[in-house]
Backbone as JSON, one array per atom type, in Angstrom:
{
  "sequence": "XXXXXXXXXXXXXXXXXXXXXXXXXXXXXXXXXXXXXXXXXXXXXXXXXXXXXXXXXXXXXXXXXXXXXXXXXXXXXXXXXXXXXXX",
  "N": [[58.16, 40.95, 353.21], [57.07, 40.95, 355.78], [58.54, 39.31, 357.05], [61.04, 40.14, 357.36], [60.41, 42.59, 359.03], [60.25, 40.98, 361.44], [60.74, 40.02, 364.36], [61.42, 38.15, 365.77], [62.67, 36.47, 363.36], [64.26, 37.79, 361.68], [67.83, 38.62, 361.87], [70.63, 40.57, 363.12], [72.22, 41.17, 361.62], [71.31, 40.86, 358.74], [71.39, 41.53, 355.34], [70.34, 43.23, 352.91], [69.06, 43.33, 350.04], [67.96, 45.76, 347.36], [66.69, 46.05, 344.67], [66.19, 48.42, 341.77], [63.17, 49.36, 343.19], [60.32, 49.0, 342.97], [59.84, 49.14, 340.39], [57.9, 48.96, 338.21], [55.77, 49.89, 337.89], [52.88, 52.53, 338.69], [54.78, 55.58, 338.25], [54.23, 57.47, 340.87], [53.13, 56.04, 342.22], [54.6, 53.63, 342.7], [57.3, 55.01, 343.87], [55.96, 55.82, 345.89], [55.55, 53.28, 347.06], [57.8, 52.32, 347.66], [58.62, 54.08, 349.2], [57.64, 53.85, 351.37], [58.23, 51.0, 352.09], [60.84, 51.18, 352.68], [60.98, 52.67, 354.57], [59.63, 51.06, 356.13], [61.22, 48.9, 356.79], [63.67, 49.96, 358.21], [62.81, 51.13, 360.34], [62.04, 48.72, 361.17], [64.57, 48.55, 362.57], [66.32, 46.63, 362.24], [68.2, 45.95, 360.28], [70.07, 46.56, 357.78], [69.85, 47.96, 354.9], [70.41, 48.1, 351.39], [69.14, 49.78, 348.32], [68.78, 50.12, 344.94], [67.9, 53.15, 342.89], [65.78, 54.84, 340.89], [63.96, 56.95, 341.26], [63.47, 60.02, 342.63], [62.23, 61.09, 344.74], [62.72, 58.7, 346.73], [65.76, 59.25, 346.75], [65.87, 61.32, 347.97], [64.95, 61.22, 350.59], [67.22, 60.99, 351.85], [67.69, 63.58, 352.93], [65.42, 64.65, 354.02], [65.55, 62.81, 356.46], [67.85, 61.42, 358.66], [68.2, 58.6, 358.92], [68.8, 57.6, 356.35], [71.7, 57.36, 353.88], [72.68, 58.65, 351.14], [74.01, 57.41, 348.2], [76.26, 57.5, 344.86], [77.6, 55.97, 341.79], [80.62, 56.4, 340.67], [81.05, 58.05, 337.15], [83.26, 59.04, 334.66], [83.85, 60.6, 331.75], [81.75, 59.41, 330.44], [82.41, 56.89, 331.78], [81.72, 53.98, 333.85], [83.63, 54.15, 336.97], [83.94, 52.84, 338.87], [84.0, 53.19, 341.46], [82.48, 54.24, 344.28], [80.7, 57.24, 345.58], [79.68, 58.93, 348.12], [76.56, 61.11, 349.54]],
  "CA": [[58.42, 42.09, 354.07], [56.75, 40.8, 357.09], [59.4, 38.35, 357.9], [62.06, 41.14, 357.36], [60.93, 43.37, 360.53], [59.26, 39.58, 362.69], [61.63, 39.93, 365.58], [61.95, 36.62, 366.13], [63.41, 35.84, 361.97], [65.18, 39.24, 361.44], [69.25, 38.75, 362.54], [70.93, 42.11, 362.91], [73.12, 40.97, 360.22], [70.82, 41.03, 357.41], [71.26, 42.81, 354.37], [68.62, 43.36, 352.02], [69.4, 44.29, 348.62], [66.6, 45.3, 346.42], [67.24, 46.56, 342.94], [65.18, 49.41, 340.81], [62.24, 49.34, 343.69], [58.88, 49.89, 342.67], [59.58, 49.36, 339.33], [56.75, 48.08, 336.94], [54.17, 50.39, 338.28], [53.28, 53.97, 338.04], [55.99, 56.16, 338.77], [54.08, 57.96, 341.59], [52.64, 54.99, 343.19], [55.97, 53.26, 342.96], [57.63, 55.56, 344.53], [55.49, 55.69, 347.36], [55.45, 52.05, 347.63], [59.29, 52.17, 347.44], [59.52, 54.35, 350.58], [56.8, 52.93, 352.41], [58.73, 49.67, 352.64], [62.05, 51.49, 353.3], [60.66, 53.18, 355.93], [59.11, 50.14, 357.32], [62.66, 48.49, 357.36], [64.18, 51.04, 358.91], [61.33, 51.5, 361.62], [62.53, 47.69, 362.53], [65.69, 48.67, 362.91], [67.5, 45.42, 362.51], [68.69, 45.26, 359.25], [71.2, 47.45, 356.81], [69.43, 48.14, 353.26], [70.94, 48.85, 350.42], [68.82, 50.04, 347.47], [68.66, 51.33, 343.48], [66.59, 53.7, 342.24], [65.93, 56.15, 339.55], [62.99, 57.54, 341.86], [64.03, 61.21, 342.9], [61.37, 60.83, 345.8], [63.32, 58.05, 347.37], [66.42, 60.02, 346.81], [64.95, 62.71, 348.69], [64.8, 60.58, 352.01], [68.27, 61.24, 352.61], [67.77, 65.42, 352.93], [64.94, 64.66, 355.54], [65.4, 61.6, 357.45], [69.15, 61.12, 359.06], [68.44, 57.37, 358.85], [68.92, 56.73, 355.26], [72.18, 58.07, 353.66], [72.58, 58.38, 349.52], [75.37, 57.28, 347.0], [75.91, 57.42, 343.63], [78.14, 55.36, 341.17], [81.02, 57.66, 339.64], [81.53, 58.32, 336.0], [84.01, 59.8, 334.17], [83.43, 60.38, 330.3], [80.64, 58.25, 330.14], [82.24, 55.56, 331.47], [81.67, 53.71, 335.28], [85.19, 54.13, 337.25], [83.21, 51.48, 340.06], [83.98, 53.87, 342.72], [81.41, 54.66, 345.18], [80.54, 58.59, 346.2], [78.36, 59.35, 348.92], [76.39, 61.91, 348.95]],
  "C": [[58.08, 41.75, 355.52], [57.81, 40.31, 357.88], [60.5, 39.13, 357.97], [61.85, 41.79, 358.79], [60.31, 42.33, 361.51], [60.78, 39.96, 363.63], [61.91, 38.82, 365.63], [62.47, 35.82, 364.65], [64.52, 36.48, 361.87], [66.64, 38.36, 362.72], [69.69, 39.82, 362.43], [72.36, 42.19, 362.01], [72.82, 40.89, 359.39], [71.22, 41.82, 356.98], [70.51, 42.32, 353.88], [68.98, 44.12, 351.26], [68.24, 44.35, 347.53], [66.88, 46.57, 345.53], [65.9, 47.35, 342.11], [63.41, 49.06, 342.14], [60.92, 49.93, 343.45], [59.19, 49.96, 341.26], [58.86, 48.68, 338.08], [55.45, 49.01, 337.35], [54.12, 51.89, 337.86], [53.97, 54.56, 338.65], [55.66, 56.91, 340.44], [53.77, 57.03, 342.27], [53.89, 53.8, 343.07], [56.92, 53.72, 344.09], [57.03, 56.04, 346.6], [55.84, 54.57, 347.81], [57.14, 51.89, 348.4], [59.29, 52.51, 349.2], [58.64, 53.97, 351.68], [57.83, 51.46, 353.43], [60.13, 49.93, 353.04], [61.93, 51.83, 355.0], [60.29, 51.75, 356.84], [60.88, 48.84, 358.14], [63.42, 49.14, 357.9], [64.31, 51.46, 360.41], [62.04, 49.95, 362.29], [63.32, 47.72, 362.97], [66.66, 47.5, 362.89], [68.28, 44.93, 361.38], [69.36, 46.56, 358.65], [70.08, 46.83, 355.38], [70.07, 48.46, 352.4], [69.93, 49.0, 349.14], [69.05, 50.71, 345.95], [67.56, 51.5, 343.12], [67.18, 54.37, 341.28], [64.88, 57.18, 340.16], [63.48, 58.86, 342.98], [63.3, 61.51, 344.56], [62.08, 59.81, 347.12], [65.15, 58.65, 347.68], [66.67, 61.13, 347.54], [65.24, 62.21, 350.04], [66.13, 61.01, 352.9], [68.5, 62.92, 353.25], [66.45, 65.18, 354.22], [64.34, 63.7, 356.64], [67.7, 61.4, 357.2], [69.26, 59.48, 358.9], [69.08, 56.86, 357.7], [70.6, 58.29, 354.71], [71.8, 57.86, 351.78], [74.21, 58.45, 349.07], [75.02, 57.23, 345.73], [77.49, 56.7, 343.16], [79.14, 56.72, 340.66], [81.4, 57.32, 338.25], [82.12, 59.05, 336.0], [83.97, 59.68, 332.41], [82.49, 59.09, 329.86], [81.2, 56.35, 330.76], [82.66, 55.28, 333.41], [83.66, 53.54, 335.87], [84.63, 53.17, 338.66], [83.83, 52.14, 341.47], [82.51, 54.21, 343.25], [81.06, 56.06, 345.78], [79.28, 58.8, 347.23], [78.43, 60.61, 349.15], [75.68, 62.83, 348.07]]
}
């Protein structure tokens, strides 16, 4: 994480993809951790994130912070149509 917001590593073309965040721990202290480190990427401003969760807390970010938006995967009868909904 450090080297993510170092000014002098960070390109403003990073992405940063990080998958089920915060997950092996407890759900509440996960979840914090989760948006802790969103926030802190965010805060450097130099990079595009993309994240998955299942954490309703991180989900949340998008209703009161304009920075982060939310998507979801669409289904249709149980089954992924690999479209993208934001939202």
């Amino acid at each position: 994480l450090e080297s993510l917001v170092d000014e002098d590593v960070v390109d403003p073309h990073f992405l940063v993809l990080l998958d089920e965040i915060g997950t092996g721990t407890d759900p509440s202290q996960g979840a914090a951790l989760a948006q802790a480190i969103l926030e802190e990427l965010v805060n450097a401003g130099r990079t595009r994130v993309i994240v998955t969760t299942h954490y309703q807390r991180i989900k949340e970010l998008a209703l009161a912070d304009t920075r982060f938006k939310i998507a979801a995967m669409e289904f249709v009868d149980n089954r992924p149509t690999y479209r993208l909904r934001m939202g």
